[in-house]
C-alpha positions as CSV (number, residue, x, y, z in Angstrom):
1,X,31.2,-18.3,-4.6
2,X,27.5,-17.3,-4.5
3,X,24.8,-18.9,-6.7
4,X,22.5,-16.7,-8.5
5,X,19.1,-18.3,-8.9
6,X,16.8,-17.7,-12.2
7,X,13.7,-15.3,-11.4
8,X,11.5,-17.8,-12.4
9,X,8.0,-16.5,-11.4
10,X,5.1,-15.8,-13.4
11,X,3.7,-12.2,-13.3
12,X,0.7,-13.6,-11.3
13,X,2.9,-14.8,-8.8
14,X,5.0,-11.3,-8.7
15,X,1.7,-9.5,-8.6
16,X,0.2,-11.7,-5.5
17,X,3.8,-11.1,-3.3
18,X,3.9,-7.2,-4.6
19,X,0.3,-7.0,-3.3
20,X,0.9,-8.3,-0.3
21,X,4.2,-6.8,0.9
22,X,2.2,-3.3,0.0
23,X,-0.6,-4.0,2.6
24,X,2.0,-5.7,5.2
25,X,2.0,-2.2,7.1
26,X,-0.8,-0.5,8.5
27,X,0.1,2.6,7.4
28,X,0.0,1.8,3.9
29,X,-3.7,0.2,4.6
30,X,-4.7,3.8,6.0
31,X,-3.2,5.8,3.2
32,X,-5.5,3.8,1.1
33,X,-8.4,4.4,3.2
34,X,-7.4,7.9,3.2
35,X,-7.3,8.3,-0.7
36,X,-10.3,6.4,-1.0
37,X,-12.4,8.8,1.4
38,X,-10.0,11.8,0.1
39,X,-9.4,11.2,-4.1
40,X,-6.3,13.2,-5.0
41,X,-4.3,13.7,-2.0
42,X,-0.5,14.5,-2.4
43,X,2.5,13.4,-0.6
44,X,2.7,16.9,1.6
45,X,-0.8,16.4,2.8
46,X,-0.5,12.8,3.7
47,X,2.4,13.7,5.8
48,X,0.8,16.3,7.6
49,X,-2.3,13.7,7.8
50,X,-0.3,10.6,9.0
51,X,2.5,12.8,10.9
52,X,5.2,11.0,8.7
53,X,8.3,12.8,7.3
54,X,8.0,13.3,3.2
55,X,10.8,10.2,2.8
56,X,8.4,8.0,4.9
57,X,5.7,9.0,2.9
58,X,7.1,8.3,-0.2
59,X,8.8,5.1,1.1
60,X,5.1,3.7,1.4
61,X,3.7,5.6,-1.6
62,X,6.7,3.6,-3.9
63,X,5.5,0.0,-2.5
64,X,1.4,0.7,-3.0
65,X,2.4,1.9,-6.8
66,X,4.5,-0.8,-7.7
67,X,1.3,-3.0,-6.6
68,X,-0.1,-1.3,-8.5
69,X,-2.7,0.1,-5.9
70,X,-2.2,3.6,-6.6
71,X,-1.4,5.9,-9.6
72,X,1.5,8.8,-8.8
73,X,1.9,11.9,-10.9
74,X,5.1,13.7,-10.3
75,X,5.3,17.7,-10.3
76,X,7.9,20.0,-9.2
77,X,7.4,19.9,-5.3
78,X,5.2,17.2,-4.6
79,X,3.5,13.9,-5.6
80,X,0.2,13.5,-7.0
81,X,-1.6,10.4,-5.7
82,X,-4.7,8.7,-7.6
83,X,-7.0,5.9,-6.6
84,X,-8.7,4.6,-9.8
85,X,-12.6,3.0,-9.3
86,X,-11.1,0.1,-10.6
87,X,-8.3,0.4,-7.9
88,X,-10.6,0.8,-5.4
89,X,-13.0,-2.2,-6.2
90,X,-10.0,-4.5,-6.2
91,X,-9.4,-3.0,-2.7
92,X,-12.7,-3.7,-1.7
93,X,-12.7,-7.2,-2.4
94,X,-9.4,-7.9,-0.7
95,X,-11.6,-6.4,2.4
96,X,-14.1,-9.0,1.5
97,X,-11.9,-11.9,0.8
98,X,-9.9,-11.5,4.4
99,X,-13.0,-10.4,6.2
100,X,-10.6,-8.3,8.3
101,X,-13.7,-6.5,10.4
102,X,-14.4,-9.8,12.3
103,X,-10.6,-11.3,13.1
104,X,-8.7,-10.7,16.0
105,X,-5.9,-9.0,16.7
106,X,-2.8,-10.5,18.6
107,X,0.0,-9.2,20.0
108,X,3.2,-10.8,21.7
109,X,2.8,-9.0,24.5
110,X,-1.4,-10.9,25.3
111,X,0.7,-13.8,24.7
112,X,2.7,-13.7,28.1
């Protein structure tokens, strides 16, 4: 018989694992980007930006939202996507924090 175990984890510690499975994928790191450079975008123009079908799109839109990255704004035929200033200052300073520009990259296959 399973177990179920209690959720017990503060909302800081939901927010840090939320925030990180959202910029696990480099595609979700460029749609960022993308709204950041581009304010306003919606989900048909991402696709035709990133070459993704509309359910990838909104597959990686859903994670950076419930982060808590992006704002969404549903209309009849397409998806509204918002960066705030705040947003985008907290975005920022994950860049800073990580200092991605200067870390290498590895791959399995440089390993061999």
């Amino acid at each position: 018989m399973p177990v179920s175990k209690p959720l017990d984890y503060s909302t800081k510690q939901l927010s840090i694992s939320l925030t990180g499975r959202a910029l696990a994928h480099p595609c979700r790191v460029k749609m960022i980007e993308l709204l950041i450079k581009y304010p306003n975008l919606t989900n048909t123009e991402l696709t035709q930006i990133l070459h993704l079908s509309r359910s990838a799109v909104h597959v990686h839109l859903k994670k950076l939202w419930d982060a808590g990255l992006i704002n969404i704004t549903y209309y009849p035929h397409s998806l509204g996507i918002e960066i705030t200033e705040e947003q985008i200052k907290n975005y920022k300073k994950l860049e800073t924090l990580f200092n991605f520009e200067t870390r290498k990259t590895y791959h399995l296959s440089h390993l061999e």
